[in-house]
C-alpha positions in Angstrom: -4.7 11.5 -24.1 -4.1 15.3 -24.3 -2.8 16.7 -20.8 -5.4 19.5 -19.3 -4.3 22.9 -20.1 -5.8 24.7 -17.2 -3.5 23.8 -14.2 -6.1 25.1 -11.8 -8.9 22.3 -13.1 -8.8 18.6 -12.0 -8.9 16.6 -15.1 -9.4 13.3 -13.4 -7.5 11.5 -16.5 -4.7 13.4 -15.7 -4.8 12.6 -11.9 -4.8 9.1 -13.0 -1.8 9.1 -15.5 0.1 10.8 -12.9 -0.5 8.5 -10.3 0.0 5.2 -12.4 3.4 6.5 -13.5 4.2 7.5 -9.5 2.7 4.7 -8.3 5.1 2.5 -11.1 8.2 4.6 -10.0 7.7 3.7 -6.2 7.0 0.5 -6.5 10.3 -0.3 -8.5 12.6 1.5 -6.2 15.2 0.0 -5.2 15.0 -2.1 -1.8 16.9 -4.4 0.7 14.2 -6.9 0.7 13.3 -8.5 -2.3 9.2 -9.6 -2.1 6.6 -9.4 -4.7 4.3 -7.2 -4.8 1.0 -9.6 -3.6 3.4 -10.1 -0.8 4.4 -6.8 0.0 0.2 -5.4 -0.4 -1.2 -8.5 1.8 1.6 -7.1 4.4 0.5 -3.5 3.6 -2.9 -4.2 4.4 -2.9 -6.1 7.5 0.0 -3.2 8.5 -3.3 -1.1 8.8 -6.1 -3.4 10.0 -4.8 -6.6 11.5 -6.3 -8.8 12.1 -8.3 -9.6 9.2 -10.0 -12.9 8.7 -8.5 -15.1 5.4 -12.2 -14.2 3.6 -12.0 -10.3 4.0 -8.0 -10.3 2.9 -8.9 -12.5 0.2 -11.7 -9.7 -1.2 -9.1 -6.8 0.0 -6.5 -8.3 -2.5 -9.0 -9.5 -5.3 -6.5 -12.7 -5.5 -8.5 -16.2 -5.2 -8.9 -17.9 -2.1 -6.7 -21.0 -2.7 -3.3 -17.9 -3.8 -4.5 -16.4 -0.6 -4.4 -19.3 1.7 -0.9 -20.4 -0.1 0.3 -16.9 0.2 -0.8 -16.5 3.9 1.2 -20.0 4.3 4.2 -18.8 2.9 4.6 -15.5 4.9 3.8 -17.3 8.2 6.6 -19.7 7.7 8.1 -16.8 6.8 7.5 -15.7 10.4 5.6 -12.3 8.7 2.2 -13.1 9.9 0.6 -15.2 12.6 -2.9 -17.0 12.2 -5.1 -17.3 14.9 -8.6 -18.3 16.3 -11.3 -15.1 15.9 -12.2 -15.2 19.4 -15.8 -14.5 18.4 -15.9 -17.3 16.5 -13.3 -20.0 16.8 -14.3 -22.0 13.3 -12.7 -18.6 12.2 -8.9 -18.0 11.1 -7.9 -14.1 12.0 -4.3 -13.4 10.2 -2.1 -10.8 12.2 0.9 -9.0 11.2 3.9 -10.0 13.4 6.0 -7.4 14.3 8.8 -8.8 11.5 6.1 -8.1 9.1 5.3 -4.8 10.6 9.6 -4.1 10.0 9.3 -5.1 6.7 6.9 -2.5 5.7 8.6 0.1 7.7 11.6 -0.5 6.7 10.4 -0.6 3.1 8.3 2.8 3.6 11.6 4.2 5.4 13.6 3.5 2.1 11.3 5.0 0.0 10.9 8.1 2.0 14.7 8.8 1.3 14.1 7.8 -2.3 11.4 10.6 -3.0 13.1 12.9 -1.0 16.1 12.8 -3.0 13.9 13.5 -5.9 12.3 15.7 -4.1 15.3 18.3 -3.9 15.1 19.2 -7.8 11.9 20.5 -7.0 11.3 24.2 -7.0 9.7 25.6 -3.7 6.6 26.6 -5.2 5.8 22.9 -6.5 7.0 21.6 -3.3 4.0 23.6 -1.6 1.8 22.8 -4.1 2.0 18.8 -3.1 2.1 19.5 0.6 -0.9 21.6 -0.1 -2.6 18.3 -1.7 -1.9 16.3 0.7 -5.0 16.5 2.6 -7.1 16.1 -0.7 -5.5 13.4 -1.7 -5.9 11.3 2.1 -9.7 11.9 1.7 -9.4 11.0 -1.7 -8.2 7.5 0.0 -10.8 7.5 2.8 -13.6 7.9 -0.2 -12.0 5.0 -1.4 -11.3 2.9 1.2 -14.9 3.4 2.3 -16.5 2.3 -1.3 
């Protein structure tokens, strides 16, 4: 696919190249602790909107039910997340981030932000204001998402 020569244009194509390839680079930064990346999303997630009952993460995730019910197993023992009765319903499991789970995204997100600022510093001024001046684009790009 042949890169859009009009830098003042959104060629959606390129938008998504770009962010594959970032979103590849972040991921595979180097970190402390060692979790997959179903792991580190399901953690992610409920980092944002615990509690969530099993059902919604499950559809969050797109994993079955049976990997998420194994998964959510795992990082409890872990000591990550906590299940507990939905206290509108009680036949209903609510999974909630512990705050070892919150640390582990933190401290994850903390590592990175020293990663991309390092890369960051072989940027030339004038790109470095171009990104901060996407940055609110880009969060309703999210919230457009999110809300779909």
């Amino acid at each position: 696919m042949e890169p859009n020569k009009d830098p003042k244009e959104l060629n959606v194509a390129d938008f998504a190249m770009v962010f594959e390839d970032l979103t590849r680079m972040i991921i595979r930064l180097p970190s402390i602790e060692k979790l997959s990346f179903t792991t580190l999303s399901v953690l992610h997630t409920l980092s944002r909107k615990s509690p969530m009952r099993l059902t919604e993460l499950t559809a969050s995730e797109q994993v079955t039910q049976s990997g998420m019910t194994q998964l959510v197993t795992r990082l409890e023992r872990d000591g990550l997340v906590e299940r507990r009765p939905d206290p509108s319903d009680g036949r209903v499991v609510q999974v909630h981030i512990t705050a070892k789970g919150t640390h582990v995204i933190d401290s994850r997100r903390s590592e990175r932000i020293d990663h991309l600022s390092k890369f960051m510093e072989g940027l030339a001024p004038e790109e470095k204001q171009a990104i901060a001046a996407a940055i609110p684009a880009l969060r309703r790009v999210v919230e457009i998402g999110t809300d779909s």
